[in-house]
Structure formats: C-alpha cells, structure tokens
N, C-alpha and C positions, 0 to 999 in steps of 0.2 A: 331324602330319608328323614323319619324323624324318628328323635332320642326320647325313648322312653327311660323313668328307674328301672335298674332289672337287677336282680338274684343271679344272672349269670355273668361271670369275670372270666377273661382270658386266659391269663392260667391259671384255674382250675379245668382248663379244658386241655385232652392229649393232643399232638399233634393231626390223626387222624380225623378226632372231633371236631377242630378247628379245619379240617380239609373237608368233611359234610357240611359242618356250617356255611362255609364261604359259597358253596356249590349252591346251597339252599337259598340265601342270600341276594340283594339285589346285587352285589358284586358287579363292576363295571367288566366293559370287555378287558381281555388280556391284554390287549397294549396299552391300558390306563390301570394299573393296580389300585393307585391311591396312596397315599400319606401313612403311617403306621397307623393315626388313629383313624382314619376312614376306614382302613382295615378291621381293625380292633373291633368300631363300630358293624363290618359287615359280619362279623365273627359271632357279635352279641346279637345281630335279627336273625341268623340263620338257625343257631341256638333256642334263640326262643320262637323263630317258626316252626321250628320239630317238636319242640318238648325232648326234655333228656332222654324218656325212653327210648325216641325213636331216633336220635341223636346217637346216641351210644349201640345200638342196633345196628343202624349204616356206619357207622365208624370202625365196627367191630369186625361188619362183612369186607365193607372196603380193604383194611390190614392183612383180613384175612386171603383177600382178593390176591393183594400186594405179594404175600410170603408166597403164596402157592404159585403166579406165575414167575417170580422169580427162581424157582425151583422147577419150573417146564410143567407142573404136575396141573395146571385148570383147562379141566374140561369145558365143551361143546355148551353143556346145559351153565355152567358157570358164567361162564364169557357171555350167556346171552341175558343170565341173571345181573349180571354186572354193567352191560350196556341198559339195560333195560331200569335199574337203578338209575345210574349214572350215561343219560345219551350224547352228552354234550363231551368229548374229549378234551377237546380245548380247552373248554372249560373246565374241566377235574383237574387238568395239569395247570393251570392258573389257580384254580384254589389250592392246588397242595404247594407249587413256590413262593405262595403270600403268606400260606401256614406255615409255610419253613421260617419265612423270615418274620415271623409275628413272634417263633420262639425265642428267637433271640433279641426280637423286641421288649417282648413281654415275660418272657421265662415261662416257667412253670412250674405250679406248686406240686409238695412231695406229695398230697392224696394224688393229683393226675400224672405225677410220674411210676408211680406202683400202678396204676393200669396201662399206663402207655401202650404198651406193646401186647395190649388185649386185642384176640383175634376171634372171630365165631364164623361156625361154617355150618348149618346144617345139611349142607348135604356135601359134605367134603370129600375127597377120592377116596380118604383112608376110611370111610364108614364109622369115625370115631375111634378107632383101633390106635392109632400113633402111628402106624407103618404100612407102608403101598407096598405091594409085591409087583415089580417090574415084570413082566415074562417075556420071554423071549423065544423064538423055534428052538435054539440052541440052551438046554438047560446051565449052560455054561455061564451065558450070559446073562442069565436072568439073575435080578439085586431086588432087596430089598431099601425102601428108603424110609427115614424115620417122617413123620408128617410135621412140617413146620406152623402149620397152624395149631393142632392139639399138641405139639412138646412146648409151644411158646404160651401155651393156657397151660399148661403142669408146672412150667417154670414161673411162671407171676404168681399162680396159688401158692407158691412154696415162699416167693420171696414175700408174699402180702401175710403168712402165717394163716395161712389156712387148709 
C-alpha cells in the first residue's frame, strides 16, 4: 500500500465510517488485522476510495442495518440490500473489531461524535413514521414499536441543535 497526503484523519471518522472504510480497503484477511497504524492507514484508503459522500451513505445504512436487526425488525429486502452491500461477512466483522479498536487507539473527535450514531434507512419497516405496528391474529397481542433508526436520527438532530 502506499501513503499518499490526505484531508482524511481517523478521528474525524464515526465508528461505522471507519467499519465501511476498512471493508472498502485493502485490509488484510481476519487473522492478520495489523499494527494500529496499518490500520489507521487501511482506514484512510478506504475513506478516500469512497469519497465522504459515499462514505457516510454506507456507514449510515450499515448502523442503520445494525439498530434494526438488533430489534428483530429487517426485512427480507433489507438483508438482501445489506448482503449485497456488504457480501464478505467475515470480512464486515473484521472491519468493525479493527474500528472498535482504532477508537480507542485513535479516539475521536466531537464533530464525528455528534453523528456517530447517524442511521439512514430508506426503505425502513416504519415507512419513516418512527413506529412499526406489530400485528397479531389475537388484537391482544398486537404492539407497537418505536423505530430505532428514525428515533436515533430525532435524537442526534436534537443533540447537534438542529
């Protein structure tokens, strides 16, 4: 790999950003992660193989990927949006244990922590609403859930003052 100058620095990047970059990235296989700055380094070509916009786009869906199946709530068409993103597993779980630990190599700064936990979904279960209606045969059973990808975009507009 070689080291260009570049506008892009480690923490200025979210945690998710740094798990698309590495994915993107010549990033060695999982059982060789690398050195912090090998990492650091795979962090900054993956970055600047996307371009932020498109950067910040996969990092938004990935999170959002993240909230929704830990809530049981991604669908059929999700899951094939997300494999088809991201096809390498292995590899996504190797980029995101090197981004965990690049954080606490590298920290991160307060612009990338006021988005950190920026999620984008468009075609999310709640249609943009905030809330899924569970249904059930039994009206008993049937719930409502709040959506964790649009309440966690309400909550960072609110904390970023917008």
């Amino acid at each position: 790999m070689t080291t260009t100058p570049t506008n892009v620095t480690v923490p200025g990047l979210t945690a998710p950003e740094r798990t698309v970059a590495l994915y993107a990235s010549d990033m060695a296989t999982p059982a060789t992660l690398g050195t912090p700055d090998l990492v650091r380094a795979w962090i900054v070509q993956g970055a600047e193989r996307l371009g932020t916009a498109e950067l910040r786009r996969l990092a938004e869906f990935f999170h959002g990927f993240f909230l929704l199946e830990m809530d049981g709530m991604v669908t059929p068409a999700l899951l094939a949006r997300h494999e088809q993103c991201f096809p390498d597993m292995s590899r996504l779980d190797a980029a995101n244990a090197a981004a965990a630990l690049s954080m606490r190599v590298h920290g991160m700064s307060e612009t990338a922590r006021t988005r950190n936990g920026a999620a984008s979904m468009d075609d999310c279960p709640c249609e943009g609403t905030g809330t899924v209606d569970i249904d059930d045969p039994d009206p008993d059973l049937s719930f409502t859930l709040y959506c964790p990808v649009h309440q966690t975009a309400t909550a960072l507009r609110i904390r970023a003052g917008v």
